[in-house]
PAKOLFI-227779 format. One line per field, with one value per residue (C-alpha): residue in three letters; x, y, z. Coordinates in Angstrom, 2 decimals. Layout:
<nodes>
residuo: [ala / ...];
x: [X / ...];
y: [Y / ...];
z: [Z / ...];
</nodes>
This chain:
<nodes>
residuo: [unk / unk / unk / unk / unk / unk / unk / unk / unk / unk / unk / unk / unk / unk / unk / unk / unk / unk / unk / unk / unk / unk / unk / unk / unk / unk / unk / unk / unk / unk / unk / unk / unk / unk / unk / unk / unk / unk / unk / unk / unk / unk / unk / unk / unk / unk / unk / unk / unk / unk / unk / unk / unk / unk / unk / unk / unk / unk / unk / unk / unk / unk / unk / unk / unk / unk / unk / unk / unk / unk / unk / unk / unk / unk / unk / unk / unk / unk / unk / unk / unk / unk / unk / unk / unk / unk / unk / unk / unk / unk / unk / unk / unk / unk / unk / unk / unk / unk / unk / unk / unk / unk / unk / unk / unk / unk / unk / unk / unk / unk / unk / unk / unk / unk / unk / unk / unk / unk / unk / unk / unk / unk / unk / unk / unk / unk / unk / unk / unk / unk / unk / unk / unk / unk / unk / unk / unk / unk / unk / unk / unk / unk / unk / unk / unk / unk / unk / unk / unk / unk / unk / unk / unk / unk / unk / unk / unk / unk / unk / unk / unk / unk / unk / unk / unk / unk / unk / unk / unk / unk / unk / unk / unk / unk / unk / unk / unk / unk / unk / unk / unk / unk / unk / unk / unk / unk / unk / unk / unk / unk / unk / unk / unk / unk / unk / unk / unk / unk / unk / unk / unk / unk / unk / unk / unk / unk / unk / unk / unk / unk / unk / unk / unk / unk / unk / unk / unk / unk / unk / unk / unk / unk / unk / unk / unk / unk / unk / unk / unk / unk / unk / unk / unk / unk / unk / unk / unk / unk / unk / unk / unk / unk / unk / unk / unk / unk / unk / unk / unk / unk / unk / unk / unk / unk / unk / unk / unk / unk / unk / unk / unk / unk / unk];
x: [130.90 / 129.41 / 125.61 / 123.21 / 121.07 / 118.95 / 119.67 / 118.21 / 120.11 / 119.55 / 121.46 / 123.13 / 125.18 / 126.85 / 126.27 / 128.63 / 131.07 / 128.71 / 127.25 / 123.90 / 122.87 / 122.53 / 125.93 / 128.07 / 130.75 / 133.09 / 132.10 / 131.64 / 128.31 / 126.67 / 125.43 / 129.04 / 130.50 / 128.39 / 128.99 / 132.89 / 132.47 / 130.51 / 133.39 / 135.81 / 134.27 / 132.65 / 134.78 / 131.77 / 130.40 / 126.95 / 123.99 / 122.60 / 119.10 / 117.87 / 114.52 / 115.34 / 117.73 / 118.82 / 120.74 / 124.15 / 124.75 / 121.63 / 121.90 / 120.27 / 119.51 / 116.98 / 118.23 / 116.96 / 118.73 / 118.59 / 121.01 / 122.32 / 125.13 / 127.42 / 128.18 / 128.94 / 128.93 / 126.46 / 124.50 / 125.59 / 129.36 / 128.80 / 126.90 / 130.40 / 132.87 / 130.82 / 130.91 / 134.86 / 135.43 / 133.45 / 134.32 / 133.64 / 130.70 / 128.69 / 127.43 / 124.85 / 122.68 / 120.81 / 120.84 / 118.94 / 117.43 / 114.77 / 112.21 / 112.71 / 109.48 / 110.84 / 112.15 / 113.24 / 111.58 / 108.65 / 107.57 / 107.76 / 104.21 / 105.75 / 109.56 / 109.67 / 112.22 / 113.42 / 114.79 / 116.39 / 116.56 / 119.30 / 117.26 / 119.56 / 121.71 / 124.49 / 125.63 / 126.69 / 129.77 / 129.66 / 125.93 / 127.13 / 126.97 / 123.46 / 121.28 / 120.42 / 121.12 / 118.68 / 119.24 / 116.13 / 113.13 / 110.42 / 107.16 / 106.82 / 102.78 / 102.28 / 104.82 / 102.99 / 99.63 / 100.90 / 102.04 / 98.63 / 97.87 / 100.24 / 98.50 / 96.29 / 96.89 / 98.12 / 99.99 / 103.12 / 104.77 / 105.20 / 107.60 / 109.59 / 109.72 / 109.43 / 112.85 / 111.00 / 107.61 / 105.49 / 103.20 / 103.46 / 101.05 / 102.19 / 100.23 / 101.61 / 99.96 / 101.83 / 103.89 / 104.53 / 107.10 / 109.07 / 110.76 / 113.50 / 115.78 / 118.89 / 118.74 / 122.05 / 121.57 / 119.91 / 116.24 / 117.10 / 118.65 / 115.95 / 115.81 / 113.09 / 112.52 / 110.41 / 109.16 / 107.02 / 105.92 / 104.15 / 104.04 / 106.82 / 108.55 / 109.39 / 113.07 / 114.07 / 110.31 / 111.20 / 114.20 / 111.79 / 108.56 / 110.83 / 112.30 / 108.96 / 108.17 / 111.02 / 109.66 / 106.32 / 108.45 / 109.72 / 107.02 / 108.23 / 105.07 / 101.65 / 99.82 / 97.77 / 99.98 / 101.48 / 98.37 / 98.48 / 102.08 / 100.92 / 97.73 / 99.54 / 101.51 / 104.38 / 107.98 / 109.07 / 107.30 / 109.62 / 111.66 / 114.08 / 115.47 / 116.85 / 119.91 / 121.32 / 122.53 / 119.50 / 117.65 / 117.88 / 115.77 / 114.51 / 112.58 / 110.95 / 108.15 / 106.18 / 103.05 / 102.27 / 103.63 / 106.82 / 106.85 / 108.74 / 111.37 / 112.60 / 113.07];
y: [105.04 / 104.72 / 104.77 / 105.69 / 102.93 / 102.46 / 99.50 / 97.57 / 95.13 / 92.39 / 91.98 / 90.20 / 90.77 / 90.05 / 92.89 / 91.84 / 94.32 / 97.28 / 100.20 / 99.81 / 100.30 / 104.00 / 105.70 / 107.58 / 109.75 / 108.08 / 104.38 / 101.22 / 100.52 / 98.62 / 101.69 / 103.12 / 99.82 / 99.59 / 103.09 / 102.36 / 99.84 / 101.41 / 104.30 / 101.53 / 99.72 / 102.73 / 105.62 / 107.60 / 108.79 / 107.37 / 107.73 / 103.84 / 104.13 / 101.02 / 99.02 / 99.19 / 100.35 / 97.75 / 98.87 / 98.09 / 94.44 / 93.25 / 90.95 / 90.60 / 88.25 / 90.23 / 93.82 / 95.92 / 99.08 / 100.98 / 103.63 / 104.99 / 103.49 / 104.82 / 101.45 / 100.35 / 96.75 / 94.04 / 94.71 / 90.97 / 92.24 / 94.91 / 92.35 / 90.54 / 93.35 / 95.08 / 91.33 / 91.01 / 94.55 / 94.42 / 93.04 / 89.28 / 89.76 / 91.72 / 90.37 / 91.44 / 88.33 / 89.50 / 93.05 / 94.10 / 97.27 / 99.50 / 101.99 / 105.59 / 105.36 / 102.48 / 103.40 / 100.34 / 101.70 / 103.78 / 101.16 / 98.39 / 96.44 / 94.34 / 93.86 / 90.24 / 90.08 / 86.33 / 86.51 / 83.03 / 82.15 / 78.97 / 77.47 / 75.44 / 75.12 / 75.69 / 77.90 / 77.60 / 79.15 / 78.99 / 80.68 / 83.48 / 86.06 / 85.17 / 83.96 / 85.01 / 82.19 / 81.78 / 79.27 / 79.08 / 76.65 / 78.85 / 78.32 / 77.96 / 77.70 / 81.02 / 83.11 / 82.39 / 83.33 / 86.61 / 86.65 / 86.61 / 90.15 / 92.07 / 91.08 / 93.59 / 97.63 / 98.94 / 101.18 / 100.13 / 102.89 / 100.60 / 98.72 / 101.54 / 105.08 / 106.55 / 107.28 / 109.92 / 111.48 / 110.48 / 107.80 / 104.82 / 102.86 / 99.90 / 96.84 / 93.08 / 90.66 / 87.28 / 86.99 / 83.49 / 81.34 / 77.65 / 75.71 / 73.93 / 70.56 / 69.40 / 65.71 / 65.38 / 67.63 / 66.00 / 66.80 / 69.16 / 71.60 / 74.25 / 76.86 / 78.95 / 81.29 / 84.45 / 85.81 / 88.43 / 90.48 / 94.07 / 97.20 / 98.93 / 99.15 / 101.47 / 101.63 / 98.90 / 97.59 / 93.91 / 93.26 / 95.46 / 92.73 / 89.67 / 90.56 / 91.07 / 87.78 / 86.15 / 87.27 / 85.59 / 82.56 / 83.00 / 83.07 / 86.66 / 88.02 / 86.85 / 86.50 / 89.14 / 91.46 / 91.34 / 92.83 / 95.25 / 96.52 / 96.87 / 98.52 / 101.03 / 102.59 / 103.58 / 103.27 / 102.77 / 99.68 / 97.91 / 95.99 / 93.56 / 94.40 / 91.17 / 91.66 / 92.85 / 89.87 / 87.62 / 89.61 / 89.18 / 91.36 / 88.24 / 89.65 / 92.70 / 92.16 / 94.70 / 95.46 / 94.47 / 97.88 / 96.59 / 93.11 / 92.33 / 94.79 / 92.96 / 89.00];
z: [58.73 / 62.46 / 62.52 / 65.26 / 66.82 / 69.77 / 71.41 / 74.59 / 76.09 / 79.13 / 82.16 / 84.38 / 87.02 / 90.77 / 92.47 / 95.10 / 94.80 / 92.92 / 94.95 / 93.29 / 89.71 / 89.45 / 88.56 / 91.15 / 90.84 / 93.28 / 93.60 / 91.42 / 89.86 / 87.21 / 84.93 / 85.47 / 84.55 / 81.56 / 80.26 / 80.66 / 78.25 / 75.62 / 75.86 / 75.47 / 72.48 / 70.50 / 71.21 / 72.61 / 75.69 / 76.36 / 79.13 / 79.81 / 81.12 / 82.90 / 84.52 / 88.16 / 90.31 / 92.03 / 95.77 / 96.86 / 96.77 / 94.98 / 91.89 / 88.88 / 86.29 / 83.72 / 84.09 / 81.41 / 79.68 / 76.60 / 75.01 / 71.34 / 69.83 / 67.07 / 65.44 / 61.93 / 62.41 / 63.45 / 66.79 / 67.26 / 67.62 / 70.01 / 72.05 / 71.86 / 72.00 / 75.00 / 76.99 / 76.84 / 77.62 / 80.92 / 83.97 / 84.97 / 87.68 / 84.81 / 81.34 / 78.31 / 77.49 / 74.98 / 72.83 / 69.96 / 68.42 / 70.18 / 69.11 / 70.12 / 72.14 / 74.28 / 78.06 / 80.29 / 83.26 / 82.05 / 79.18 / 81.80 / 82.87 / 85.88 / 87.47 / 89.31 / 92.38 / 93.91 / 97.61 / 98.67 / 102.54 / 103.29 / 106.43 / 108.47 / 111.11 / 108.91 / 106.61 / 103.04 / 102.65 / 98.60 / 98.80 / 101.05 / 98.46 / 96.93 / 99.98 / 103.33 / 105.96 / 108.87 / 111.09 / 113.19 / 111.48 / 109.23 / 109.18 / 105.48 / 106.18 / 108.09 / 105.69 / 102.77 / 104.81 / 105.52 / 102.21 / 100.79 / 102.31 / 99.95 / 96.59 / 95.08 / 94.53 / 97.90 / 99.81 / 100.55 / 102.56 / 105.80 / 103.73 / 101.79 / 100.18 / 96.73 / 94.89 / 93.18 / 94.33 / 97.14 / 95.77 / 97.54 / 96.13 / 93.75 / 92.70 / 93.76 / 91.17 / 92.60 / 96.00 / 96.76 / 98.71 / 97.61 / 99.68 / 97.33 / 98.69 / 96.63 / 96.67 / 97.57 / 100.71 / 104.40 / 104.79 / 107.15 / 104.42 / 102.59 / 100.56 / 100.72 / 97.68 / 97.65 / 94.82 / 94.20 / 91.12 / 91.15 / 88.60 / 90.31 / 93.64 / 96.78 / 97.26 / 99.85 / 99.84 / 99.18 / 101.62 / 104.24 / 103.02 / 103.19 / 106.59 / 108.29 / 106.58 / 108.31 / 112.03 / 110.80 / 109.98 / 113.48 / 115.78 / 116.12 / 114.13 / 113.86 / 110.24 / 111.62 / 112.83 / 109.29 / 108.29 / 111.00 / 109.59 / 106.19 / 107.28 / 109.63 / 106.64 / 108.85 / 107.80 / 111.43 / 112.77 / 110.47 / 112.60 / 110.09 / 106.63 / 105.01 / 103.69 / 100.21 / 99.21 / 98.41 / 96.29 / 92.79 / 90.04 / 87.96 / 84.93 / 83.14 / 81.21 / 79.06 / 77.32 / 73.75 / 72.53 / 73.00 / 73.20 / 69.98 / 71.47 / 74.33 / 73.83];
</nodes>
């Protein structure tokens, strides 16, 4: 005899070939994907409500979602029956049993994104799909400068729009840069890796910050007129999105309410 549990489970996923996370009614995404498997494994049809949702393209590596199961067995074996039913560029990590008070997005204290820049001359053909390759030197010293300006509570509307609402105000407790070598690689070869941490976040707000970033890097942009941008709260001064495909949503973390829910 099935019973009913309430389950939270962590991500991860290529989002490559996904139209976001949210579900659509004629395209690919990971919510869709994950409620296809659910169908598959439990016989039921299920809503899967997540953390964030992520935009066409953009990775992730701590995802979180919840939804009720009909299951008889272990919570370990639908952890294993739901990972070979679903497609390769998409896998559960961890799943366990939730409260009925717990909501991914709502119960969440901070969501942690990582951006990765390849800057060299050349490009990384393997990396293509997880990093953003910019050829021209950064100035590593003057991004992180300008980086500096975005911590505290905010408004943020220079640098994206409210899925739901109009509050644009979020708060940015860590945004940092680090330039990473592989020993194997000529000094000329970097990565430089963005991340930054806040209580929630405007839709396209990090690719629109890391972008802006990028003209600072450039010579493009002063540290100043960074400030200027975020100060001006408006949407159209912004002059360079980075792309989809270096942003990956790294973590979830949550209050002591629900810390023994989520491992």
């Amino acid at each position: 005899m099935s019973i009913e549990h309430r389950v939270w489970a962590r991500l991860e996923y290529d989002g490559t070939d996904f139209y976001g996370f949210q579900v659509q009614a004629r395209e690919r995404t990971v919510q869709g994907e994950i409620e296809r498997a659910i169908r598959a494994v439990t016989g039921h049809d299920v809503r899967v409500v997540g953390a964030g949702r992520t935009d066409r393209g953009v990775h992730a590596r701590g995802q979180v979602i919840a939804f009720t199961a009909n299951w008889k067995h272990d919570l370990s074996v639908l952890q294993n029956a739901l990972n070979a039913t679903l497609a390769a560029d998409v896998a559960i990590l961890a799943l366990g049993p939730a409260t009925e008070e717990f909501h991914p997005r709502y119960s969440a204290r901070s969501r942690t994104y990582q951006y990765t820049v390849v800057n060299q001359s050349w490009r990384l053909p393997l990396e293509r799909r997880c990093t953003w390759h910019v050829a021209p030197p950064l100035d590593q010293e003057r991004m992180e400068a300008a980086s500096r300006f975005l911590i505290g509570k905010k408004d943020f509307s220079t640098f994206g729009r409210p899925v739901h609402g109009d509050n644009t105000v979020r708060t940015v407790c860590r945004a940092e840069w680090e330039c990473r070598t592989g020993a194997s690689r000529s000094r000329e070869g970097r990565r430089l890796v963005f991340e930054i941490e806040a209580d929630a976040f405007l839709y396209r707000m990090v690719r629109s910050i890391v972008g802006t970033l990028v003209r600072v890097g450039l010579g493009e942009l002063t540290v100043e007129g960074f400030e200027g941008l975020l100060g001006a709260r408006d949407r159209g001064l912004i002059r360079l999105v980075a792309p989809a495909q270096g942003l990956c949503l790294m973590r979830v973390d949550y209050d002591a309410t629900f810390q023994g829910v989520v491992q």
